[in-house]
C-alpha positions as CSV (number, residue, x, y, z in Angstrom):
1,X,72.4,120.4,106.2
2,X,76.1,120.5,105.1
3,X,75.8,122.9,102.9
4,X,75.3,125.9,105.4
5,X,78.5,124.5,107.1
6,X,80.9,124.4,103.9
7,X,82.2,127.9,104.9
8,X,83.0,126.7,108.1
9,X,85.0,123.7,106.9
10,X,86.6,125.8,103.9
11,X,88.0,128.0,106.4
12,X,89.4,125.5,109.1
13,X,91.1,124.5,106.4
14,X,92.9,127.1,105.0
15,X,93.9,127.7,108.1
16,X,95.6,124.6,108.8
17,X,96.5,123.8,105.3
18,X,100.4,125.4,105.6
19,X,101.3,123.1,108.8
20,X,99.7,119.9,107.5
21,X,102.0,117.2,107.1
22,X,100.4,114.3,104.8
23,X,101.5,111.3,106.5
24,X,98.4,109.5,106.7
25,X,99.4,107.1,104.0
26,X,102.7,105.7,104.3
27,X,102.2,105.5,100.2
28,X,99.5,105.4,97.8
29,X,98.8,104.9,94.3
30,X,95.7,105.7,92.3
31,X,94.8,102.5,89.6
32,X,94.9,104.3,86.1
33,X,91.8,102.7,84.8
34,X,88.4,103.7,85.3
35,X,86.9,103.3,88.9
36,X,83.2,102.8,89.6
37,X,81.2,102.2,93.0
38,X,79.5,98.9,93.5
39,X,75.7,98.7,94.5
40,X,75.3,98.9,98.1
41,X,72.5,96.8,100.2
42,X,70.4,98.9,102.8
43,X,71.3,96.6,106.4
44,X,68.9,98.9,108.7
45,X,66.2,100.9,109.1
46,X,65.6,104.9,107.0
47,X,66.2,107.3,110.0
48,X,66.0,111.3,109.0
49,X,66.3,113.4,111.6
50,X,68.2,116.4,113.0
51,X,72.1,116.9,112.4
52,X,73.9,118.2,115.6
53,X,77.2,117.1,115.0
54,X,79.6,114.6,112.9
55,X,82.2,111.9,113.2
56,X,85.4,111.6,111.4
57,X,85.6,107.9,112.1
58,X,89.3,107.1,111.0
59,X,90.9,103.0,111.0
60,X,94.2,102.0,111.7
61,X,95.1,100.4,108.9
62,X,98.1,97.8,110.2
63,X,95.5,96.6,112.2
64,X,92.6,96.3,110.3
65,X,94.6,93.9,107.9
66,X,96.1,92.1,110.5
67,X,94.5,88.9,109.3
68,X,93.3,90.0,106.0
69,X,96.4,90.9,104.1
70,X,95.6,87.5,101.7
71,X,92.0,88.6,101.4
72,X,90.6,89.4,97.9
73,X,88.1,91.9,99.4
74,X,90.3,93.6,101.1
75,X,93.7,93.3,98.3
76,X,93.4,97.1,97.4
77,X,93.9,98.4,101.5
78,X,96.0,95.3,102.5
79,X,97.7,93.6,100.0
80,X,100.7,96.3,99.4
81,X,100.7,96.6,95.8
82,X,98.5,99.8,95.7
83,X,100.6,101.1,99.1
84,X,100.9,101.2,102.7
85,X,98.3,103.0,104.6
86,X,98.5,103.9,108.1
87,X,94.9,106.0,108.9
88,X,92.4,105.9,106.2
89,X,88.8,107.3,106.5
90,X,86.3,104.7,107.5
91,X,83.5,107.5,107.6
92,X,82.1,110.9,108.0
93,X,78.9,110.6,110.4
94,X,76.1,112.8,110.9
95,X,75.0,112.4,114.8
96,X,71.8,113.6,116.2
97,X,72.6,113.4,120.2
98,X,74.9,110.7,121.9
99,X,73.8,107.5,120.6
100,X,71.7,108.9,117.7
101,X,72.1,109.2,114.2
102,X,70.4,109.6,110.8
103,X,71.0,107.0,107.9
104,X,70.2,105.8,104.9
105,X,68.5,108.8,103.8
106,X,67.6,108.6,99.6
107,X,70.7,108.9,97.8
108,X,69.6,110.6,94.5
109,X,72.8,109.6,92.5
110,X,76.3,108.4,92.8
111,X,80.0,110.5,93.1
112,X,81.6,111.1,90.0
113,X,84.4,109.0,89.2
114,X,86.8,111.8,89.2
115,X,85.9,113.0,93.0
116,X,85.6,109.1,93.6
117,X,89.3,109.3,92.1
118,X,90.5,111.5,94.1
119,X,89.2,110.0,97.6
120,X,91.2,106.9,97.2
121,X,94.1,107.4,99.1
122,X,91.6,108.8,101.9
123,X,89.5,105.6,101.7
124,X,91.5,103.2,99.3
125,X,88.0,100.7,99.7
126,X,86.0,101.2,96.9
127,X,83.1,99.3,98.8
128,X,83.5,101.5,101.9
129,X,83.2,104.3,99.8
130,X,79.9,103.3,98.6
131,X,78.7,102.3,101.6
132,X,79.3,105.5,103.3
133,X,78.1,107.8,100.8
134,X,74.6,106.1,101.2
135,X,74.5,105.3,104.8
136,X,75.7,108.3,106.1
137,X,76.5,111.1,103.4
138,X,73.4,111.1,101.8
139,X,71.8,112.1,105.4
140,X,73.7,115.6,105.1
141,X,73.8,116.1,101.8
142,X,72.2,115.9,98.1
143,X,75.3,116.1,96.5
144,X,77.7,113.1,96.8
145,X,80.9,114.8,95.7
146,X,79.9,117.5,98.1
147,X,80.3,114.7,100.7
148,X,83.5,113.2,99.6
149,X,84.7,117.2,99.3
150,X,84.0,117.8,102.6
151,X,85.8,114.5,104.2
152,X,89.0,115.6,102.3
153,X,88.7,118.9,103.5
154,X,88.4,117.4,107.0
155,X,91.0,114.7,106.5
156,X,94.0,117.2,104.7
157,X,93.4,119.9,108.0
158,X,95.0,116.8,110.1
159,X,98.3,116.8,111.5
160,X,99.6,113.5,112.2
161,X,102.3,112.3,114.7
162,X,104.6,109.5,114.5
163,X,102.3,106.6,115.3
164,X,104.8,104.0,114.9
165,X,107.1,105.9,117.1
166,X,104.6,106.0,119.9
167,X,103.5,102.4,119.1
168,X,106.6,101.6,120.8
169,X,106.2,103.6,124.3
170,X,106.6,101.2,127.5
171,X,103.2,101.3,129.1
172,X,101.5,103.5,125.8
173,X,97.6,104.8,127.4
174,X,94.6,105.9,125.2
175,X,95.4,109.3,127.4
176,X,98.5,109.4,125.3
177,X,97.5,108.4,122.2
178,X,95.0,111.3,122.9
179,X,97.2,114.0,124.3
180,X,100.3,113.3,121.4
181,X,97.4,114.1,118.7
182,X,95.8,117.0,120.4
183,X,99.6,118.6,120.5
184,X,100.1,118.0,116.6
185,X,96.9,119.8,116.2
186,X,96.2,122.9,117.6
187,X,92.8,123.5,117.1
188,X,91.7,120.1,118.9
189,X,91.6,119.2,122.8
190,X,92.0,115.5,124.2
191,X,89.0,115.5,125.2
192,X,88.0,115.6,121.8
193,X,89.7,112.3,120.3
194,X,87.9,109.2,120.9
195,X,89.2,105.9,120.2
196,X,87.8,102.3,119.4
197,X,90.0,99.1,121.2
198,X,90.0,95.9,120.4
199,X,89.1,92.9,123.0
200,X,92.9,92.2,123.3
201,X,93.8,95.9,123.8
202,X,95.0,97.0,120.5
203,X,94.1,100.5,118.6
204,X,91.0,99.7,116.1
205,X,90.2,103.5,115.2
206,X,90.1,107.2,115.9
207,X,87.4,109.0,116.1
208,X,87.2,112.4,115.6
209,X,84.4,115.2,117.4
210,X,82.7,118.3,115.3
211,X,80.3,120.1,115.8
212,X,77.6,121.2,113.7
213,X,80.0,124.4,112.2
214,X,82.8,121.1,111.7
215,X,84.5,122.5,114.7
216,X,86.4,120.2,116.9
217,X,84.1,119.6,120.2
218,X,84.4,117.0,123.1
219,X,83.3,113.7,122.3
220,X,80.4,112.0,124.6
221,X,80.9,108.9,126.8
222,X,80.0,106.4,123.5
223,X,82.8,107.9,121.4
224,X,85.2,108.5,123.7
225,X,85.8,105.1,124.3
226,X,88.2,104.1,126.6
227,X,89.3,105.7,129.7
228,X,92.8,107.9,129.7
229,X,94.7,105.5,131.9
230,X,93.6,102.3,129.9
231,X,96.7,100.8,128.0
232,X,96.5,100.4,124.7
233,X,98.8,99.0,121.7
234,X,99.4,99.7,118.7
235,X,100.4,98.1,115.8
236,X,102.9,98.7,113.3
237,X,102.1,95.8,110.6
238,X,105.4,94.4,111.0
């Protein structure tokens, strides 16, 4: 479980803490009010088993709201007046093996508003939030602000280069993409970055490799995605 890995994590982090540089959001601002997760509706099948690994799934954001900047479900992540996000956190995943996973485990209760608070620059969807914590988080841990913890922990170690920079490299590949991350981060390889495409070639997400001590590991052929010489955009939301 988790738990027996928050040492691991903890430490990771304190170790890359002093170089990180906290440009995942290009701004951010927290709503003053009070903030409360909606109900979530099970889409699948309870599967407990064996955690071997994790996922730091992470969206682009200029891409995601592409078409959705207008969209009342999405106002809060695309519609500029809460900020302007570059990567946010789509989820951290518990794997089981390449192309297995737990889910939906029983989620005894919900994150507190204040750690709910303070994960929404991270994930600026309250939905998503919800939906993560009982899909996936509740398969590694009882304690949802243990969860949300944890994927801050993960998300603060990261170094992030200048994606709108590279966005405009003649001929940019996913080996690229892949190589200009691993050289902002030390602790992580190429080989360990995967990355999801969209059918008309642009950058959808990153997705990050651990494993079960939350250290960085190669990724298997499903998230890996696409091949280092495949060309990929990216883009900037302009």
């Amino acid at each position: 479980m988790l738990s027996n890995s928050f040492r691991a994590i903890a430490g990771l982090a304190l170790t890359l803490m002093a170089t990180t540089a906290h440009a995942q959001a290009y701004q951010c601002r927290v709503p003053s009010g009070p903030v409360s997760l909606p109900p979530v509706e099970r889409d699948g099948p309870v599967r407990e088993s064996r955690v071997t690994g994790y996922t730091l799934a992470l969206s682009w954001s200029p891409e995601f709201c592409r078409f959705r900047d207008e969209q009342p479900r999405h106002a809060r992540q695309c519609g500029g007046r809460a900020g302007r996000f570059a990567f946010v956190v789509h989820g951290l995943w518990p794997e089981s093996g390449p192309g297995r996973w737990p889910q939906w485990c029983p989620a005894p209760r919900q994150p507190s508003a204040a750690e709910v608070r303070a994960s929404m620059c991270m994930t600026p969807d309250l939905s998503l939030l919800a939906r993560q914590w009982e899909k996936h988080g509740a398969c590694m841990t009882r304690d949802p602000d243990t969860y949300l913890r944890v994927t801050r922990i993960l998300w603060n170690s990261l170094r992030w280069p200048d994606f709108d920079r590279l966005s405009r490299r003649d001929g940019l590949t996913a080996g690229a993409i892949r190589a200009t991350f691993a050289e902002a981060n030390p602790y992580w390889d190429a080989e360990d970055v995967g990355l999801v495409v969209n059918e008309r070639g642009w950058l959808r997400e990153m997705r990050l490799c651990y494993d079960a001590d939350f250290m960085p590991t190669a990724c298997d052929r499903q998230r890996f995605g696409p091949g280092d010489g495949e060309r990929v955009r990216i883009w900037r939301g302009l």
